[in-house]
C-alpha positions as CSV (number, residue, x, y, z in Angstrom):
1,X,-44.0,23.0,-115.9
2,X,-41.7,25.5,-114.2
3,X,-42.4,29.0,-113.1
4,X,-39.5,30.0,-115.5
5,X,-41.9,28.2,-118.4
6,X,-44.2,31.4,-119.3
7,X,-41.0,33.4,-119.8
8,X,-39.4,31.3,-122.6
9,X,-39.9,32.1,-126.4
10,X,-43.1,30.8,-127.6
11,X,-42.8,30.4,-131.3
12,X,-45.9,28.5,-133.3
13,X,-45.0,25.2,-134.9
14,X,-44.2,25.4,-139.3
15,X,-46.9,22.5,-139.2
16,X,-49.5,24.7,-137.7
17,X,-52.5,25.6,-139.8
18,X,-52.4,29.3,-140.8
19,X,-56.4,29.5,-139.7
20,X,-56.2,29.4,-136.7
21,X,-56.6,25.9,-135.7
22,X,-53.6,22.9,-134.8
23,X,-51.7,25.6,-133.2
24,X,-48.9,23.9,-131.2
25,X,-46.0,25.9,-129.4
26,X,-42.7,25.2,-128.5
27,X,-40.1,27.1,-126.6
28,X,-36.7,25.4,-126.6
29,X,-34.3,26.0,-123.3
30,X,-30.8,25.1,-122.6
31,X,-32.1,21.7,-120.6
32,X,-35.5,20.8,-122.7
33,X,-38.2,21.4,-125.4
34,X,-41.3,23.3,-124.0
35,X,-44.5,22.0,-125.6
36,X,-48.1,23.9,-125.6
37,X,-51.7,24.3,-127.2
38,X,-52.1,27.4,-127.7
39,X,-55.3,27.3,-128.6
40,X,-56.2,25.9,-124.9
41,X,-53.6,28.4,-122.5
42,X,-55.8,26.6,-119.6
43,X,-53.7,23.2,-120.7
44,X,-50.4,23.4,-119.1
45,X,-46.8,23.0,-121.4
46,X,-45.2,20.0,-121.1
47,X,-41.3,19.6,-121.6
48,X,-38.9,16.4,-122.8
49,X,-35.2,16.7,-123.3
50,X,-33.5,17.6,-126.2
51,X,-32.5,14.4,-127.4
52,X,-36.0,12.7,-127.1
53,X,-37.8,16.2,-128.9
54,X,-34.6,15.5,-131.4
55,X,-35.9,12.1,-132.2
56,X,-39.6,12.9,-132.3
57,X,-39.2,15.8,-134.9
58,X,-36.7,13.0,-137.0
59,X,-39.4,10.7,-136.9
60,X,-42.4,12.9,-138.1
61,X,-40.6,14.7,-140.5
62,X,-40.4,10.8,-142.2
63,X,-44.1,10.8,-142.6
């Protein structure tokens, strides 16, 4: 992850539970999709590129 990484918009997934739990953030950037737990801020974000965050989010909105 970059340095620039912890000053991105953080916003919590739709699909994350409202108690607290499944809490997934993303943070999208001109160049890539910024992924983290934010129930675990010791776990570092990981990022993909637009296109390949594009297709995940296609393909688990089909299931």
């Amino acid at each position: 992850m970059s340095s620039g990484a912890t000053e991105l918009a953080w916003f919590k997934s739709s699909y994350s539970s409202t108690q607290g739990d499944s809490c997934v953030e993303v943070a999208v950037a001109e160049q890539a999709v910024h992924v983290r737990d934010s129930k675990d801020m010791t776990r570092p974000a990981f990022a993909v590129d637009r296109e390949s965050w594009g297709r995940f989010v296609g393909f688990a909105s089909e299931c």
